[in-house]
Backbone as CSV, one residue per row, in Angstrom:
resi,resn,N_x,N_y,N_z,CA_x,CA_y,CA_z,C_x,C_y,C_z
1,UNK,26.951,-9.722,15.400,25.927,-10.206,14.486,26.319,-9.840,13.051
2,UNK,25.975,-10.308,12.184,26.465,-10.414,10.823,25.347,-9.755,10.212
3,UNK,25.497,-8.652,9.262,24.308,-8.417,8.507,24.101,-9.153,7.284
4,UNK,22.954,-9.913,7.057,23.080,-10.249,6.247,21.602,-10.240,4.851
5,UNK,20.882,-9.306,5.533,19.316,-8.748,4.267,20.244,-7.390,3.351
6,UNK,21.120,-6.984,3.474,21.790,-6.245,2.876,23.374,-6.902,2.780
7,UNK,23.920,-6.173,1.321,25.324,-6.830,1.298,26.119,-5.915,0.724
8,UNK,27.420,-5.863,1.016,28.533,-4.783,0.612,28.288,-4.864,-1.383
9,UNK,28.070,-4.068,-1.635,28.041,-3.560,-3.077,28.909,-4.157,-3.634
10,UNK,28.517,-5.152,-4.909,28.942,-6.405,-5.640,29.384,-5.645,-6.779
11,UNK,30.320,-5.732,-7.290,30.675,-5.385,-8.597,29.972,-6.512,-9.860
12,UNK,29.945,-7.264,-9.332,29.032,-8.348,-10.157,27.079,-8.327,-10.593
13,UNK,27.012,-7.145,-10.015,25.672,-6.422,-10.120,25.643,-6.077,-11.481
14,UNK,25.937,-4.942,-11.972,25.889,-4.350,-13.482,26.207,-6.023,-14.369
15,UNK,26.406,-6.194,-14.086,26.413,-7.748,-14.958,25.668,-8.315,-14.829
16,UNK,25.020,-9.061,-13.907,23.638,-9.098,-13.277,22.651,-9.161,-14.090
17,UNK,22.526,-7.243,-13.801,21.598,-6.755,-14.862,21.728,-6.984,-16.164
18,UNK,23.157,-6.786,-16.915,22.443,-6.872,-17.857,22.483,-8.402,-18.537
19,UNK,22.572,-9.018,-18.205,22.019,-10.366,-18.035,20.584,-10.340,-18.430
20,UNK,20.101,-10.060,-17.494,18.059,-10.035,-17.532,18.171,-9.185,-18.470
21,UNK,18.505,-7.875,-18.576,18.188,-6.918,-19.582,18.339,-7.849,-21.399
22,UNK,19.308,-8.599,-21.316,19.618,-9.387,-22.724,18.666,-10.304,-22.802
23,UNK,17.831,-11.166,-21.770,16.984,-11.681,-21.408,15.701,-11.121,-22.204
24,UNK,15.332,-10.246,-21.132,13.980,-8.894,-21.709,14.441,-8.516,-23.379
25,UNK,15.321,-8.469,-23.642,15.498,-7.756,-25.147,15.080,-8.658,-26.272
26,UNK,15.330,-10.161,-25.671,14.982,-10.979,-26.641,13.574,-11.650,-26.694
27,UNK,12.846,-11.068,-25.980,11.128,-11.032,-26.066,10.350,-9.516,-26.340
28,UNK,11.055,-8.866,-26.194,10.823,-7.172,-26.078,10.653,-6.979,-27.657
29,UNK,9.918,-6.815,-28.582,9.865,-6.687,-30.075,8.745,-6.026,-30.507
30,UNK,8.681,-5.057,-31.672,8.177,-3.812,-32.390,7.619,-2.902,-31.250
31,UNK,7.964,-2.473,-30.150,7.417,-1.622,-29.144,9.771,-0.859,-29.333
32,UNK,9.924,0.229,-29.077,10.946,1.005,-28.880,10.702,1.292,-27.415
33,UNK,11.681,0.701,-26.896,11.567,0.777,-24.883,13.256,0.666,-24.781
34,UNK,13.486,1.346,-23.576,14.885,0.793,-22.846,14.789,0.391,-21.505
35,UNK,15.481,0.102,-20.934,15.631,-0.757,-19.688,16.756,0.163,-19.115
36,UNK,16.179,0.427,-17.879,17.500,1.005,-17.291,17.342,0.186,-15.194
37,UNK,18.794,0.330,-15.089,19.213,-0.795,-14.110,18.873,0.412,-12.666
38,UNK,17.690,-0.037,-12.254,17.398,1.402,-10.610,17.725,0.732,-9.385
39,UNK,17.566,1.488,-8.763,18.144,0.686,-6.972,18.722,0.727,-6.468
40,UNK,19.662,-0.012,-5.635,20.583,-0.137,-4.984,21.446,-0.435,-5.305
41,UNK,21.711,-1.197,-6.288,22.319,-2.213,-7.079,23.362,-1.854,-8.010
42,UNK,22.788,-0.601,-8.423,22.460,0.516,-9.747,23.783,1.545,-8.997
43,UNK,24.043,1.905,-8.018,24.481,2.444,-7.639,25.818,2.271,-6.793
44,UNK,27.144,2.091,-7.532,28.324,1.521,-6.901,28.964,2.136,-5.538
45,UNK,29.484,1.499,-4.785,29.506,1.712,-3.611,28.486,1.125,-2.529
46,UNK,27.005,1.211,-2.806,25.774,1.084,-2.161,25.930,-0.192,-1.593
47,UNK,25.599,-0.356,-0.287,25.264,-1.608,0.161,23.616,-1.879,-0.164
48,UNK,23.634,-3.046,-0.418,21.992,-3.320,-1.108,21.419,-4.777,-1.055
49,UNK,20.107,-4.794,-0.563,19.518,-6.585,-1.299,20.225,-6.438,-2.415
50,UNK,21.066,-8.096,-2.844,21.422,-8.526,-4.081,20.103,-9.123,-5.018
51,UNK,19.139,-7.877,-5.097,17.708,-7.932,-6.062,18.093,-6.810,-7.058
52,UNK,18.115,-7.449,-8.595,18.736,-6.220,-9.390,16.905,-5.708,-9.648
53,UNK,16.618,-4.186,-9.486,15.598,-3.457,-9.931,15.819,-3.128,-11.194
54,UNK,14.834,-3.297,-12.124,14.376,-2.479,-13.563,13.445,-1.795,-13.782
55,UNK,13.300,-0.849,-14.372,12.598,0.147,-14.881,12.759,-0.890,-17.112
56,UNK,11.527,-1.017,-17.460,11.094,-1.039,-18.506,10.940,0.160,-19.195
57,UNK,11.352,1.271,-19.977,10.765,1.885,-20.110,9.661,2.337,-21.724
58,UNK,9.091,2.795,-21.679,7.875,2.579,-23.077,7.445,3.612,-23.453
59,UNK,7.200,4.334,-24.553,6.614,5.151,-25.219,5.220,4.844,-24.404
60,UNK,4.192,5.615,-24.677,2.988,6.157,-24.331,2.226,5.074,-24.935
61,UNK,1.230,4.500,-24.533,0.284,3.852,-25.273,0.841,2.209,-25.579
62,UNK,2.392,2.061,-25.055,2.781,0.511,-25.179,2.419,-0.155,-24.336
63,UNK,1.743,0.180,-23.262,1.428,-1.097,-22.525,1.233,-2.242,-23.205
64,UNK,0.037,-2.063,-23.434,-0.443,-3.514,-23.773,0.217,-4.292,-24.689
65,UNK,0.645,-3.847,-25.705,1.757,-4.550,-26.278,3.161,-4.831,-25.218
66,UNK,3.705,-4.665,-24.302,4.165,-5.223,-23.864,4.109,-6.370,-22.695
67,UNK,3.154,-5.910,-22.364,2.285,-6.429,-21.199,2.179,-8.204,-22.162
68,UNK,1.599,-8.248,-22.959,1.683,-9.829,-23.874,3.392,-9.774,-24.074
69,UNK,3.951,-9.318,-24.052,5.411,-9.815,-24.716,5.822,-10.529,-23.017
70,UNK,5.342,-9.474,-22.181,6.245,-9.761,-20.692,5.511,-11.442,-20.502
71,UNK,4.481,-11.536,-20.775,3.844,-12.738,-20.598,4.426,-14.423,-21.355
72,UNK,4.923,-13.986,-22.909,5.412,-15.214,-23.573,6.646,-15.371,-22.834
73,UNK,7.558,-14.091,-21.709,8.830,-14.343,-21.366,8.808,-14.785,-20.083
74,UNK,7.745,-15.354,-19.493,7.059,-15.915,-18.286,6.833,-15.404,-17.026
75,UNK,6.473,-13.733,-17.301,6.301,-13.085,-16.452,4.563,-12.851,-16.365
76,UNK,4.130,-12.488,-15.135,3.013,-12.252,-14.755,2.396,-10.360,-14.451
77,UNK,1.935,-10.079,-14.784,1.389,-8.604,-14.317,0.588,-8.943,-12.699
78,UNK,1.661,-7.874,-12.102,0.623,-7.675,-10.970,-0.171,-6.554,-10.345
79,UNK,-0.061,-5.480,-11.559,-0.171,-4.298,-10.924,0.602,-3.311,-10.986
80,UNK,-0.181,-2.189,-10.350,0.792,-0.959,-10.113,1.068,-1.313,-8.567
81,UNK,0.516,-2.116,-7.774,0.724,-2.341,-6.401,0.451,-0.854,-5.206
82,UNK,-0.038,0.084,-6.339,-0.775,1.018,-5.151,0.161,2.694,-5.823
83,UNK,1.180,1.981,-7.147,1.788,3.124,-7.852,1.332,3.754,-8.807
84,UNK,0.509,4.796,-9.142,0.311,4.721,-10.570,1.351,4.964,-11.374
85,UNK,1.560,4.508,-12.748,2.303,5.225,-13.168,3.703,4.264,-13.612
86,UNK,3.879,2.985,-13.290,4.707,1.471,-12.502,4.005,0.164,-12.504
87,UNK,4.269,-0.223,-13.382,3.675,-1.628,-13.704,4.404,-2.450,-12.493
88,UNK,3.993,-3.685,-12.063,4.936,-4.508,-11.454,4.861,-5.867,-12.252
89,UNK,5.889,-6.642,-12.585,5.886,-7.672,-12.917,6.889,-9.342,-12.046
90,UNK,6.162,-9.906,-12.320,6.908,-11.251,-11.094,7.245,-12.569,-12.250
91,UNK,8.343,-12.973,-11.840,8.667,-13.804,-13.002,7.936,-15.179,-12.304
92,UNK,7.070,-15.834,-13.186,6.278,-16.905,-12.631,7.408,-18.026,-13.214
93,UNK,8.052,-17.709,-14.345,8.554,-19.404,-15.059,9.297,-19.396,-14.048
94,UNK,9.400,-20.969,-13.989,10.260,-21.379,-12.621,11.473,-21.761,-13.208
95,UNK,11.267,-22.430,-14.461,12.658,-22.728,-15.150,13.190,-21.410,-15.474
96,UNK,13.188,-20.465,-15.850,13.863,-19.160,-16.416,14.297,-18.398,-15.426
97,UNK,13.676,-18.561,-13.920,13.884,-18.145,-12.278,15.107,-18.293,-12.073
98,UNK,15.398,-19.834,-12.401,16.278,-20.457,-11.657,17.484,-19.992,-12.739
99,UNK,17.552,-19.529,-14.006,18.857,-18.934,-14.654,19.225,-17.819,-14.653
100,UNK,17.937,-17.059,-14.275,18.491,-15.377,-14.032,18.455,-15.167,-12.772
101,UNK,18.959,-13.989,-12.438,19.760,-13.167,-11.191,18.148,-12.947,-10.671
102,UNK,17.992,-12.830,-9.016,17.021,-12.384,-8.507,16.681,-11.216,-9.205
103,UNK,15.246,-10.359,-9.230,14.829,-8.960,-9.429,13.471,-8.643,-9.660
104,UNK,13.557,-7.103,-9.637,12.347,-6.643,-9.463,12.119,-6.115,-10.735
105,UNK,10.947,-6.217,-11.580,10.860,-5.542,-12.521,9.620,-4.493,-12.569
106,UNK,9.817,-3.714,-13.303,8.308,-2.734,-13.592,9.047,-2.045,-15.183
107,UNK,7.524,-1.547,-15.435,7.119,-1.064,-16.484,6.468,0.171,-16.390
108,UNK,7.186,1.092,-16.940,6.900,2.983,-16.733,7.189,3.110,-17.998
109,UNK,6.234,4.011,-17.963,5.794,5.519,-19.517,6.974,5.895,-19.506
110,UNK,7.541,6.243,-20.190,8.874,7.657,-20.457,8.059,9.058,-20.028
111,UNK,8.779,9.603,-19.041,8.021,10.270,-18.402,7.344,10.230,-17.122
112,UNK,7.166,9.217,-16.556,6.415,9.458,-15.552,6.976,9.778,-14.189
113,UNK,6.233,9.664,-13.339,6.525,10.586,-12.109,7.339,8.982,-11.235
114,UNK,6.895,8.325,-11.555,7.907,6.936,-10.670,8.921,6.989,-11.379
115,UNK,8.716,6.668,-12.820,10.565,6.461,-13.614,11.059,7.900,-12.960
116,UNK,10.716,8.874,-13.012,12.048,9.838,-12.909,12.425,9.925,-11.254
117,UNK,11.052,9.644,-10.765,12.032,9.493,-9.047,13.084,8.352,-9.108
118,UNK,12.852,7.723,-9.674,13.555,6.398,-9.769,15.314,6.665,-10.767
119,UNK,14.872,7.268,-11.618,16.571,7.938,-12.211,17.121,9.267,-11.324
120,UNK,16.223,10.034,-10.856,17.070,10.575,-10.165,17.164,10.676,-8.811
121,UNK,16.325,9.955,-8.644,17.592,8.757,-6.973,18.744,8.159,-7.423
122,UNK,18.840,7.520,-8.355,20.041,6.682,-9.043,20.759,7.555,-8.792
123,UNK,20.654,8.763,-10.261,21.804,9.774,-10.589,22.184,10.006,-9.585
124,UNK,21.030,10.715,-8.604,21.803,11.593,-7.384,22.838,10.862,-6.412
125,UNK,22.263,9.818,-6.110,23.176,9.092,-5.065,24.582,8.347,-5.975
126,UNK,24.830,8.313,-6.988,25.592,8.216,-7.980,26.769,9.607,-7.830
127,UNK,26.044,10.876,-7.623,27.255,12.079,-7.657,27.277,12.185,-6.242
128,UNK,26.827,11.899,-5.011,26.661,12.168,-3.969,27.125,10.944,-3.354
129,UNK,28.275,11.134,-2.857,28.562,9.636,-1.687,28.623,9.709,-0.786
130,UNK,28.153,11.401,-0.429,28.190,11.608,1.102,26.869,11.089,1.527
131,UNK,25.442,11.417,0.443,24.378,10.583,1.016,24.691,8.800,0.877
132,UNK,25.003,8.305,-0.228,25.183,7.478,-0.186,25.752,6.748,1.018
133,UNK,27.027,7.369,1.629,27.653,6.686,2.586,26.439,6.739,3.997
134,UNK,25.560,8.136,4.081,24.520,8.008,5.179,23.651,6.931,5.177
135,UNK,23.326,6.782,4.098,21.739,5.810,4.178,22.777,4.267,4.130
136,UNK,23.730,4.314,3.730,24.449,3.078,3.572,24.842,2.686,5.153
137,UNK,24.996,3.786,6.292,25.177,3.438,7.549,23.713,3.014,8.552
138,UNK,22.775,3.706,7.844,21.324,3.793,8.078,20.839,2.388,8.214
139,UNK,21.126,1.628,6.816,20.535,0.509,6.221,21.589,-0.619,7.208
140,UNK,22.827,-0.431,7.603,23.311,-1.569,8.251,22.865,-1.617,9.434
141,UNK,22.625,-0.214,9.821,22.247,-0.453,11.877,20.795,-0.738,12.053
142,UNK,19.873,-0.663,10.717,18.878,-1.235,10.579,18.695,-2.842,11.132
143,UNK,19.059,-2.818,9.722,19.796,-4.675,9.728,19.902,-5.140,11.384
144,UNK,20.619,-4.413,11.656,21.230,-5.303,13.346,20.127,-5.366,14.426
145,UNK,19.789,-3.676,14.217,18.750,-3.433,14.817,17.536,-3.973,15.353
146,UNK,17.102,-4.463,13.578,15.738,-5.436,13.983,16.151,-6.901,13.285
147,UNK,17.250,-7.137,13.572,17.739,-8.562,13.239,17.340,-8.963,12.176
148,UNK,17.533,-8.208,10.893,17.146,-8.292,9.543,15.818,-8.211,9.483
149,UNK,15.233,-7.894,9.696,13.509,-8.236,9.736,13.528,-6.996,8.799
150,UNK,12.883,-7.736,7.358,12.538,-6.673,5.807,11.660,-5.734,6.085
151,UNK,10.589,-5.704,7.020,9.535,-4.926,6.502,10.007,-3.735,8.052
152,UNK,10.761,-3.926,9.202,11.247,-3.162,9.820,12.574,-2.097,9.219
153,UNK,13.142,-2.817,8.639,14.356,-2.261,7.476,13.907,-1.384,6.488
154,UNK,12.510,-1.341,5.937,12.165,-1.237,5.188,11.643,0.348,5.785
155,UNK,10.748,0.241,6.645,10.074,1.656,7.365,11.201,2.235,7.900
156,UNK,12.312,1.857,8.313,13.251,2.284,9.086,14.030,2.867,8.025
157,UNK,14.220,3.087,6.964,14.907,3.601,6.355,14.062,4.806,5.301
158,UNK,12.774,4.482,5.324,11.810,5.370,4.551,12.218,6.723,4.660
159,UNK,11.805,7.768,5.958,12.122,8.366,5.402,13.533,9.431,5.077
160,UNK,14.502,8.853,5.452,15.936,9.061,4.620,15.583,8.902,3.043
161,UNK,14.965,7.289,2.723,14.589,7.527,1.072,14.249,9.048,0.612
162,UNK,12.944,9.198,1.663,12.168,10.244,0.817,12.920,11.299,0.588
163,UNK,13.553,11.327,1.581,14.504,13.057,1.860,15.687,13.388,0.743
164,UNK,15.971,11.803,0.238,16.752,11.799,-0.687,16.014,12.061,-1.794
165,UNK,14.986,11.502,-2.374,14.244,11.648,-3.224,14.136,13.064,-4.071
166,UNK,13.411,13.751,-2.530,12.908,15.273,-2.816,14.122,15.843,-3.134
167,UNK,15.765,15.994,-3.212,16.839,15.926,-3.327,17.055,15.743,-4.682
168,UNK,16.698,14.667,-4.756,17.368,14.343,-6.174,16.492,14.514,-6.859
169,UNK,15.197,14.689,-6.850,14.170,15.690,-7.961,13.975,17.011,-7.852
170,UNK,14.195,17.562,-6.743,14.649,19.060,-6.892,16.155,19.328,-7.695
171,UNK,16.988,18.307,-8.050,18.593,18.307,-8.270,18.142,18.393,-9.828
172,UNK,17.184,17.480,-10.556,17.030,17.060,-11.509,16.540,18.067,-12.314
173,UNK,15.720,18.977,-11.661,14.961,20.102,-12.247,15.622,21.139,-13.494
């Protein structure tokens, strides 16, 4: 069987990103934010959905000013989806869909408790390829396992995430 909800780590990813990121920059105006590239994606070597993840990130009090910028660039707010702390955003334009790279976006405070799990999962699995190479064996026998089925892949790999997590925010300290 072929796996195919996950894919051998694209070097064509970091490009990807910053693709959308040049995208976001050119609606992104008088708010000081950076964008940094999280995920799977983010992380060379990683086998991963070819979905590039972003982290927005914003001084204190920018929401709402960005929240209208994400909107003229034809994105929709949907929430924290049950995160506090993590905006989620879904690109509704269908024409602008179809020129950029699949992805997930959100919008975090500088500071908060999602952005930094979120950089230092990156970092960590970034200096660490021994986890990397685990969850990377994890995520394929998943795959086979439940014959790609996302939301089985998804629990099935949880908690390795977490374990990494607590890891790489105890690392970060």
């Amino acid at each position: 069987m072929t796996v195919t909800l996950v894919q051998p780590y694209d070097p064509a990813w970091p490009a990807w990103f910053q693709q959308i990121k040049t995208f976001l920059e050119s609606g992104l105006v008088d708010v000081a934010c950076t964008i940094e590239h999280v995920g799977g994606t983010s992380i060379p070597g990683m086998v991963a959905k070819p979905i590039i993840d972003l982290d927005i990130v914003t001084p204190p009090g920018a929401f709402p000013t960005i929240k209208a910028q994400m909107e003229t660039l034809g994105y929709v707010h949907l929430g924290d989806l049950g995160l506090p702390g993590r905006e989620a955003f879904d690109l509704a334009d269908a024409e602008t869909r179809g020129r950029l790279p699949e992805h997930h976006l959100y919008v975090c405070e500088d500071g908060s408790y999602e952005l930094r799990k979120h950089l230092a999962f990156r970092d960590f699995m970034r200096q660490h390829p021994e986890w990397r190479d685990r969850l990377n064996r994890l995520k394929q026998d998943l795959c086979i396992q439940h014959n790609n089925d996302r939301q089985a892949y998804i629990d099935g790999k949880a908690d390795m995430v977490e374990k990494i997590t607590q890891l790489a925010m105890e690392n970060s300290e």
